[in-house]
N, C-alpha and C positions, 0 to 999 in steps of 0.2 A: 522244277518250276522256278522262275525267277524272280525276286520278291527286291523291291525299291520305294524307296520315302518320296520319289516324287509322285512316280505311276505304276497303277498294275497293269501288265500288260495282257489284252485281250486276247493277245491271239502269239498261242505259245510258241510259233517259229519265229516270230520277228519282236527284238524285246527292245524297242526305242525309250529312250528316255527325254523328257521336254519339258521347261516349266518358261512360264512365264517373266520369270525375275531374273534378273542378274544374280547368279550364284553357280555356288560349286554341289552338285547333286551326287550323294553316293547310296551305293543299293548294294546287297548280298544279291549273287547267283550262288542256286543249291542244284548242280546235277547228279542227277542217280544217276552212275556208269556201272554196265552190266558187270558183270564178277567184280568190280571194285568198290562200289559203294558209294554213298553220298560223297560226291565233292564241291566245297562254297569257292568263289570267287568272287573279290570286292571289285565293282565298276564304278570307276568315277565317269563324271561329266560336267563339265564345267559351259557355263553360258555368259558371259561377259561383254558380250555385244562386242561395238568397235569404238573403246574410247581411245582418246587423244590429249596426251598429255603436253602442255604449252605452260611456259615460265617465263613472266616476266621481274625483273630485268633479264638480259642474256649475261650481266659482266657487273659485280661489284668493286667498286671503287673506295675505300677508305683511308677517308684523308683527315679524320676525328676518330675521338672511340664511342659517338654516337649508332646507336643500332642501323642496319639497315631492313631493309624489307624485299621479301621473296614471295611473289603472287603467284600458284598454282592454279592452272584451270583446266579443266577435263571439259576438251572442245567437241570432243567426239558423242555416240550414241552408247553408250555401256556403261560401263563400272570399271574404273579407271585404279588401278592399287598401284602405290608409288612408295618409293625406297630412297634417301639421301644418304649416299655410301661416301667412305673417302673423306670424313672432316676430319680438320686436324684438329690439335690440342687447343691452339689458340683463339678453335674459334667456338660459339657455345648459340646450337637450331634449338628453337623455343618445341621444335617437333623433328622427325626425322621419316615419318611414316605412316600414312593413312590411305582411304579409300575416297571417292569421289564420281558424284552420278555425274550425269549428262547435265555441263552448262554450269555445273557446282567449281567454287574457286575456294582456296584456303589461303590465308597469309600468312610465311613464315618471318621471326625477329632471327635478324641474323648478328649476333652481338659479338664484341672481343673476350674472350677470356679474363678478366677483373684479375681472376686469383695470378694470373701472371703479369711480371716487371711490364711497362713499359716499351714498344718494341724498339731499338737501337737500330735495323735492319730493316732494309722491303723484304718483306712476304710477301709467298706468293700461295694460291692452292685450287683445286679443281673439284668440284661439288659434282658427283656423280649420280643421276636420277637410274633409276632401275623402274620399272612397270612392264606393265602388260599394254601399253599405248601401242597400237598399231605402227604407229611412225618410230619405232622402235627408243633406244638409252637418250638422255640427255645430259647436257653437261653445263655447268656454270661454273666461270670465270672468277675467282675472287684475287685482289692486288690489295695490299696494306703497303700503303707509302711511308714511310718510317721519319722522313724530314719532314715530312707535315704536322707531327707531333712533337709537342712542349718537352722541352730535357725532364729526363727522370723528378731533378730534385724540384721543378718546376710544378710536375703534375701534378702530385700529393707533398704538404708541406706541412709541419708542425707548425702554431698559432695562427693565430687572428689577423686579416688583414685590417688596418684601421685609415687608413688613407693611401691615392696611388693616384699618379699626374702620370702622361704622357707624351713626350715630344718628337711630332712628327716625323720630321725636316732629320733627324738621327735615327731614329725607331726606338730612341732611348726608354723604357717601362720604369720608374723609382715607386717602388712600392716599400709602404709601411709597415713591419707587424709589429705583435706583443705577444711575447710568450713563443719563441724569444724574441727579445729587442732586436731589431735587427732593418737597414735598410737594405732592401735589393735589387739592385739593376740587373735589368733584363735586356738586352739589346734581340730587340726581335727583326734585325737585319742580318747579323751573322747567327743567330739562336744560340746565345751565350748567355752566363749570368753571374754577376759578383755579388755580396753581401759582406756588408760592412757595419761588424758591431756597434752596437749602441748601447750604454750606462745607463740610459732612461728610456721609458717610454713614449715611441713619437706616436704622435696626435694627430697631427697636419702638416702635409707637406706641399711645395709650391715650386714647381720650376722656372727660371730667369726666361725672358724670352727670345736670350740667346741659345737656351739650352747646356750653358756650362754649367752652370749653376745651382742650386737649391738650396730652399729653406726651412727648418724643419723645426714645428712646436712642439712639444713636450708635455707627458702628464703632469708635470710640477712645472713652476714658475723659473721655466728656461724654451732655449730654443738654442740653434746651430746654421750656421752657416756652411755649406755643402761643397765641396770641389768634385764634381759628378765626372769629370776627366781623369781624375787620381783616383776618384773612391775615395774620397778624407776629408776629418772635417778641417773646416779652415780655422774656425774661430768658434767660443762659444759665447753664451749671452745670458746675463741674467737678466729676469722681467718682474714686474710687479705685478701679476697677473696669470691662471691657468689661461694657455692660450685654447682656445676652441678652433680657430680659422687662424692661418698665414697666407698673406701674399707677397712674395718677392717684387718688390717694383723695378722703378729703374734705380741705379746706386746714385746713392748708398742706402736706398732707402724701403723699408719692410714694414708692413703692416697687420696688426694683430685684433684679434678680437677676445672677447675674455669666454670665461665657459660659465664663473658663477656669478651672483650677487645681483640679479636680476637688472635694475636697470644700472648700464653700466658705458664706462666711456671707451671711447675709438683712442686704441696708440697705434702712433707711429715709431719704427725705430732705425735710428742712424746706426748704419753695420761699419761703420768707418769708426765712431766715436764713442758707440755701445750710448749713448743718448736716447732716453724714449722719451718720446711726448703724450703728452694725457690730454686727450681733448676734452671738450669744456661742453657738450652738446649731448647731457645725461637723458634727456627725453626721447633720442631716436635711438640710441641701440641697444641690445635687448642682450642678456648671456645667452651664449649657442646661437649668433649670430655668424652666418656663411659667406661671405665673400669671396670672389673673385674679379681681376682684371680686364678690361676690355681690351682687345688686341689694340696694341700699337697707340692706346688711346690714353692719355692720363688721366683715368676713371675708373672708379673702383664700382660695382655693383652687389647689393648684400640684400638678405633675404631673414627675416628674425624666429628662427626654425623654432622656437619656443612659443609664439605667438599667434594670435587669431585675428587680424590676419595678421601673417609673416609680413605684410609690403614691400613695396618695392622701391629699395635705397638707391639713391646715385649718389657716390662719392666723390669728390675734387679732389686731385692729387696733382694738379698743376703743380704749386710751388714745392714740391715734396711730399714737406707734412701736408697732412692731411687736413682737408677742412671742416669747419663746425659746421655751417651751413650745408646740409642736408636735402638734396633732392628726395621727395617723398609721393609713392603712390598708393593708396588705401587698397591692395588685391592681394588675396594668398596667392603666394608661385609653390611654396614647398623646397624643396630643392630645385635649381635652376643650374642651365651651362648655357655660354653666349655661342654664337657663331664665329666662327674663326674670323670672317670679317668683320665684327661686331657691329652687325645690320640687326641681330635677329636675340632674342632669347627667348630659349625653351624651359621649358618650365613642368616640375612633376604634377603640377596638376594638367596638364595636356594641353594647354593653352599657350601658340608661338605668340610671341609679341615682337612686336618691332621695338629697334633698341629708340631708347627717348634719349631727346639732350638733355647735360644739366642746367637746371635751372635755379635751383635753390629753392625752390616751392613745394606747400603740401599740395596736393593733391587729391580730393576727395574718391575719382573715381580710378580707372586702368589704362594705360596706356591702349596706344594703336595696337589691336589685336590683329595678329597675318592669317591664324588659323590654329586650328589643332589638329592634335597626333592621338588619332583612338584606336591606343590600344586594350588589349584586351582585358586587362586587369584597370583596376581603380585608380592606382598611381606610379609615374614613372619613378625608378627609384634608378636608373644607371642609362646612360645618352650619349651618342658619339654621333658624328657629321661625318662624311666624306665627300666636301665639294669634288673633287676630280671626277667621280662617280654619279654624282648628283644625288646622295644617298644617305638617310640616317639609319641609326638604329636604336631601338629602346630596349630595355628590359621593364617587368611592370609585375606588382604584385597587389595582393588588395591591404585596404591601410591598417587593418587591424590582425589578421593572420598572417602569419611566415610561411610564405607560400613557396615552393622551389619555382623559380621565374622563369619567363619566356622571354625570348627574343625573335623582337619583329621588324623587320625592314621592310621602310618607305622613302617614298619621292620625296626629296629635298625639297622639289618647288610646289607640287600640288598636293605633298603628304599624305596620297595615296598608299595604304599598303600593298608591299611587294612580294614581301615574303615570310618564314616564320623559321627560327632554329628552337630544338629542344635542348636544354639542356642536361650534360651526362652526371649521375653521380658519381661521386669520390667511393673508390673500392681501398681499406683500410684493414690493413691487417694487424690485429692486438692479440698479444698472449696467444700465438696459434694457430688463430683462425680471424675470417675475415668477414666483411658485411659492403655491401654497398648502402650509400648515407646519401640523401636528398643536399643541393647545395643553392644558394641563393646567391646569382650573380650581386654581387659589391657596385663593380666598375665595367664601363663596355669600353674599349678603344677600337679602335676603326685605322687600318699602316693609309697613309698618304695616298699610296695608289690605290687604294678601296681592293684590294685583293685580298686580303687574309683580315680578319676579325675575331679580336680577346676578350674573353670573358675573365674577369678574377672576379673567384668564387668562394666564401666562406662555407662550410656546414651551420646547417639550422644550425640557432643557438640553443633550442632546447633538446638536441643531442647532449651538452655537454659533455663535445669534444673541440679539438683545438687544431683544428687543420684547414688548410687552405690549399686550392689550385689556380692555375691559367686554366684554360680551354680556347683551340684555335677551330676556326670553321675559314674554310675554303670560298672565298666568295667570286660569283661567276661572273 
C-alpha cells in the first residue's frame, strides 16, 4: 500500500499525488512482492506552477563605487526559485538566492568590493540567474569603467580637508588639508594630481581669476602666495592676524579676514610690498567672517558666520585697498557662493538672492530675493552652478547633527529639483582589517561642461579619524 504526506490514495491501483500549494510533495511506496518481501520507494512530485522570472535592469553600468540595484520579479503563475551564479570577487549581492510567488519582486544591492584597491582597469563580468522560470537561465550584464574613477591616492587619503577652490576654464581642483600639511592639485581634465608640502597649516585658500595663481591663509599669522603652474610657493607673508577667509584680488592686491577677537578689522594686503592695511570700520566685521569675490567685479561679498544674523556685506575694492564704507544688509545667508556671472547669490539657508549694487548703506531689511533651493535637509552646507547645463547642485545636512549628505540637482532657472546622488562611504583599512565610515560632503564642484561632478568628502568628525576623499558621479 502506498502511503504520502499529501494524500491517501483511495483507490489502490492508481496512486496520484496533488496538493494545492506550490511545493515539492514526497511520500513512501511500501510494496509486498511475492517471495521477496516488503519493498519502499521514495516518490517525489513537485508543483510549481508556471513562474517567470524578469530582471530589471538587463546591463549594469558603474561609473562610481555607489551601489547599484537589481529588481527581480516572478511574472508568472508559481513559485519561482532563482540562483545568482558566477559573481566575481569584486563584486559583493546583498543576496544571491531565494524564492518568489506570483507578481512578488525582490531588490538586490549590487555593491563594489570595499576590501579591494581601487579598480586601475575596466571590468567586466556576467551575472548568471539559474530557476525553474519557464522562459528558462537569465543573464545580466555588469561593465566597471575604471577612468571614471578618482586615482587611488585621490579616493582614500590621510587628514582633513580644510578648504578647496576650483577653476573651471583648467579643471584645476587646490585642495587644503591638515594632518598632513599639504596642498593638492588635482587636475580633473587629464585625472592627475600633485601635492606640495606645506610648514604650516593652511586655512584658506583663493584662486586668481586667471587661474595661475593662489593664495593661501594659515593657522598662524601667515599666508603664501602660490605659483599653481610650478606647484611652489612664490613668496611668503607675515600678518598681524589669524586669517579665517583669503581672497586673491586683482595684483597685487589680497584680502583677509581675522578668525579671532570678536569685533574685528578688514586687511588688505600688498603682495608686491608685503604692506597690509588695517581698516578703520571695527563695527561691521565680525571674526570668522567669509568672503568672497564677485566675478570680474571689484567687490568683495562676506557673510559674519559667528553672527545672528551673519548679513549681508558688500565690499569696495575699486581702489585696491579696501574700503571702510560698508554695504550692509540685516538677513542670515550662512554660508553663501555667487554665480559665476555675479547676478545671483546662493546662500545656505536656501534663499537665491539677486546680487545688490554697492551702495554704502545699512540696510534694515533683504535684498531682491529670485527664489529658493529646497532641499532636503535644513541647510546647504556645499553648492556648485553649471550655467552650460542650466544646472546646480547642493549638498545639505540639518544644522545641529552630522549628517552623511545628500546631493541634489536642480534648474538653474526655475530651481526645480532634478535629481538626487547618494553618497559612498570611505572603506579604510587599519591594523588588518577594514570598516566602511559614513562621509560628509565638504565641497561640490560641477567641470564646465556639466558632465562629471565632485564631491570632497571628510569622515564624520566623531569617527575620530583623519581621512578624506573625491567622489565622481557621471552626469547625463
Amino acid at each position: 500500500m502506498g502511503q504520502s504526506n499529501c494524500r491517501s490514495p483511495s483507490n489502490k491501483d492508481n496512486l496520484p499525488f496533488s496538493t494545492s500549494e506550490y511545493r515539492t510533495c514526497q511520500g513512501t511506496l511500501i510494496l509486498d512482492v511475492e517471495k521477496i518481501g516488503f519493498v519502499s520507494l521514495v516518490v517525489s512530485y513537485a508543483n510549481y506552477g508556471k513562474p517567470n522570472l524578469f530582471c530589471s535592469p538587463g546591463t549594469l553600468n558603474f561609473e562610481s563605487l555607489n551601489s547599484k540595484m537589481l529588481t527581480i520579479t516572478n511574472t508568472g503563475d508559481g513559485l519561482l526559485n532563482w540562483k545568482i551564479n558566477n559573481v566575481p570577487d569584486w563584486l559583493i549581492l546583498s543576496k544571491t538566492s531565494g524564492s518568489l510567488y506570483a507578481a512578488q519582486s525582490e531588490t538586490i544591492s549590487v555593491s563594489w568590493n570595499y576590501s579591494l584597491p581601487v579598480p586601475t582597469e575596466n571590468l567586466s563580468a556576467t551575472l548568471l540567474f539559474s530557476s525553474n522560470s519557464i522562459s528558462g537561465d537569465f543573464a545580466i550584464s555588469v561593465y566597471l569603467n575604471a577612468s571614471s574613477f578618482i586615482p587611488p591616492m585621490l579616493s582614500q587619503s590621510a587628514g582633513t580637508v580644510t578648504d578647496a577652490e576650483y577653476f573651471k576654464e583648467s579643471g584645476l581642483m587646490a585642495i587644503c588639508t591638515k594632518w598632513p600639511n599639504a596642498l593638492v592639485l588635482y587636475n580633473t581634465k587629464t585625472n592627475t594630481s600633485q601635492t606640495l608640502s606645506l610648514s604650516k597649516t593652511p586655512q584658506c585658500i583663493s584662486i586668481s581669476e586667471d587661474g595661475h595663481r593662489a593664495a593661501i591663509g594659515y593657522s598662524v599669522a601667515s599666508a603664501s602666495l602660490i605659483d599653481l603652474d610650478k606647484n611652489e610657493i612664490i613668496k611668503d607673508y607675515d600678518l598681524d592676524c589669524l586669517p579665517y577667509d583669503i581672497v586673491l584680488g586683482d595684483a597685487p592686491w589680497c584680502y583677509i579676514t581675522p578668525s579671532i577677537d570678536q569685533w574685528v578689522y578688514f586687511r588688505t594686503l600688498n603682495l608686491t610690498s608685503g604692506e597690509i592695511t588695517v581698516g578703520k570700520n571695527w563695527s561691521m566685521i565680525y571674526e570668522k567672517t567669509m568672503i568672497k569675490k564677485i566675478p570680474g567685479k571689484p567687490s568683495l561679498v562676506g557673510s559674519r558666520m559667528n553672527l545672528s544674523p551673519t548679513g549681508i556685506l558688500l565690499i569696495d575694492v575699486t581702489k585696491g585697498i579696501a574700503s571702510d564704507t560698508i554695504t550692509y544688509w540685516h538677513e542670515s545667508i550662512g554660508k553663501f557662493w555667487i554665480s559665476s556671472d555675479g547676478s545671483k547669490l546662493f546662500t545656505g539657508y536656501k534663499n537665491v538672492y539677486r546680487m545688490t549694487q554697492y551702495d554704502g548703506e545699512f540696510h534694515p531689511d533683504q535684498p531682491a530675493i529670485y527664489g529658493r533651493i529646497e532641499t532636503s535637509e535644513q541647510a546647504i552646507t556645499a553648492f556648485d552652478e553649471c550655467p552650460a547645463r542650466n544646472r546646480c547642485f547642493a549638498a545639505s545636512s540639518d544644522y545641529w547633527e552630522e549628517t552623511p549628505s545628500k546631493i541634489e540637482q536642480f534648474d538653474l532657472t526655475n530651481l526645480n529639483k532634478i535629481n538626487e546622488f547618494d553618497i559612498s562611504p570611505i572603506y579604510i583599512k587599519e591594523n588588518g582589517s577594514g570598516a566602511l565610515y559614513d562621509t560628509s560632503v565638504k565641497y561640490l564642484f560641477v567641470n564646465k561642461e556639466g558632465t562629471e561632478l565632485y564631491a570632497i568628502k571628510n569622515l564624520k568628525a566623531s569617527y575620530n579619524k583623519n581621512y578624506w576623499a573625491i567622489e565622481k558621479f557621471r552626469l547625463n
